[in-house]
Every structure is written in structure tokens, then in C-alpha cells.
C-alpha positions in Angstrom: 176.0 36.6 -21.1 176.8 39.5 -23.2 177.9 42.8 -21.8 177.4 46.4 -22.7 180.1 48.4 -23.5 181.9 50.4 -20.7 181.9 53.7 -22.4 177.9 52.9 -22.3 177.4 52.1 -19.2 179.7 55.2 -17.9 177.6 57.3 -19.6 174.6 56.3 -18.9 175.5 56.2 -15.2 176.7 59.8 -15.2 173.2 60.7 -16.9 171.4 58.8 -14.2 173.5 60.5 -11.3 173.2 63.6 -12.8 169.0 63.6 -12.9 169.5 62.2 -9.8 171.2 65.9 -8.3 168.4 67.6 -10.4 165.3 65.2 -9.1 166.6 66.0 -5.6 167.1 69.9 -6.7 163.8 70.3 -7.8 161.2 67.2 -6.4 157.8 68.3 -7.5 158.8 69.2 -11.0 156.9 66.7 -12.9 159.8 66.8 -15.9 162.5 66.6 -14.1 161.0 63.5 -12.2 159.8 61.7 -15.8 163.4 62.3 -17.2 165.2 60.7 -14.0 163.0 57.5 -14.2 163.4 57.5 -18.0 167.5 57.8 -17.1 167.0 54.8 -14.7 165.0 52.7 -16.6 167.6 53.0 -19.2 170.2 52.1 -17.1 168.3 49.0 -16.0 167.8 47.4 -19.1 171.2 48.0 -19.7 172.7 46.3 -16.4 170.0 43.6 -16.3 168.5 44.7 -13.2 164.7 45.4 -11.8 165.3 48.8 -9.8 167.3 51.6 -10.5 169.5 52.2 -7.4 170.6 48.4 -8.0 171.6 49.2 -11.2 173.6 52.1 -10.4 175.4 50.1 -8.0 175.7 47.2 -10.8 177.0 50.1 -13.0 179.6 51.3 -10.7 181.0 48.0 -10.0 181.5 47.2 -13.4 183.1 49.7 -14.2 185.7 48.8 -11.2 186.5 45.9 -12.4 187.1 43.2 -15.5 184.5 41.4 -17.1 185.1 38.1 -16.2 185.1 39.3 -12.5 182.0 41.1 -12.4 180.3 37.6 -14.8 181.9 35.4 -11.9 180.2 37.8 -8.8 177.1 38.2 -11.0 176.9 34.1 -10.9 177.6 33.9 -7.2 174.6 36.8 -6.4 172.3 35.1 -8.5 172.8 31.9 -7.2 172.4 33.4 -3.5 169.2 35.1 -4.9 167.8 31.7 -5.7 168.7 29.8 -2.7 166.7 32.7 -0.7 163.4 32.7 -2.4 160.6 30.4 -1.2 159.5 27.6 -2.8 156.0 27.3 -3.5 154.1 25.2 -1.6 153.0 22.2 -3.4 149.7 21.4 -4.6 147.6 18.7 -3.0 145.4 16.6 -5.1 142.4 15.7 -3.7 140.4 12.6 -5.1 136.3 12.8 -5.1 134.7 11.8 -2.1 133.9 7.8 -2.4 130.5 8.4 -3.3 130.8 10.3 -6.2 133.9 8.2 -7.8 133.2 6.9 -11.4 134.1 3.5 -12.0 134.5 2.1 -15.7 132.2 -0.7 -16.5 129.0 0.0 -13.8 131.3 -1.1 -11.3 
């Protein structure tokens, strides 16, 4: 799995935290708003992750610690995340009802 750089993701996360204060600042300002989801969306591609507040957190703890630590806890979550989800039911074939059956040769 490749990794961003850590000077990236710092910065990235300091831009996201500070549109963050401003977003809170100032909620109904439509520019503020678009610039704080553009900062998080950024932020997500970058960490590899679907919502922004999860990111930030993904941000902050790899910036605590090594690489191959946060690769070894991001394999344990997603495993976790895949033991959680539901399976989908399986499908149930049906045959035609007797009368309609087609049999090769007339019979």
C-alpha cells in the first residue's frame, strides 16, 4: 500500500482543521462551507477513507506513529470491517413449474 508523505498529510490536516474553525465561525456562508468540504475531500482521497472526520482521525494517527504501524492497524480495522458487514443473502433458483418444463426430444 503506498503512503502519502507526512509533510502532506500534516498539511493537508492543518488546512482541513483550519476550515473546520471557519465553517463553525461562519455556518451559512455558502464559501466557507464549499472550501471545508473541498479541504475534506482532499484529505480523504489522500488517507483512503469515505468521510471526512474519519480521515482526520486517520490523518492524526499517522502522523503519531511509523508506517509500518499504522499499515499493521490499518490491516487489523479492515479486517474487523469485513467480518462486520452482512453477507448477502443467497439467491434461490427456482425451476419452472412441472407443467411448463421443456424436455429435449418431445419427451
Amino acid at each position: 500500500m503506498l503512503l502519502p508523505a507526512k509533510a502532506e498529510v500534516a498539511r493537508q490536516l492543518r488546512r482541513y482543521r483550519a476550515w473546520e474553525r471557519v465553517m463553525l465561525a461562519a455556518p451559512n456562508d455558502r464559501t466557507v462551507r464549499t472550501t471545508f468540504e473541498d479541504s475534506g475531500y482532499t484529505l480523504c482521497v489522500l488517507m483512503g477513507k469515505r468521510c471526512a472526520r474519519e480521515a482526520a482521525d486517520a490523518a492524526e494517527r499517522y502522523l503519531r506513529t511509523n508506517q509500518i504501524a499504522y499499515l499493521q492497524e490499518q490491516q487489523i480495522t479492515c479486517l474487523q470491517e469485513k467480518n462486520e458487514r452482512p453477507r448477502p443473502a443467497t439467491a434461490v433458483r427456482r425451476r419452472p413449474p412441472t407443467a411448463e418444463r421443456r424436455y429435449p426430444a418431445g419427451r
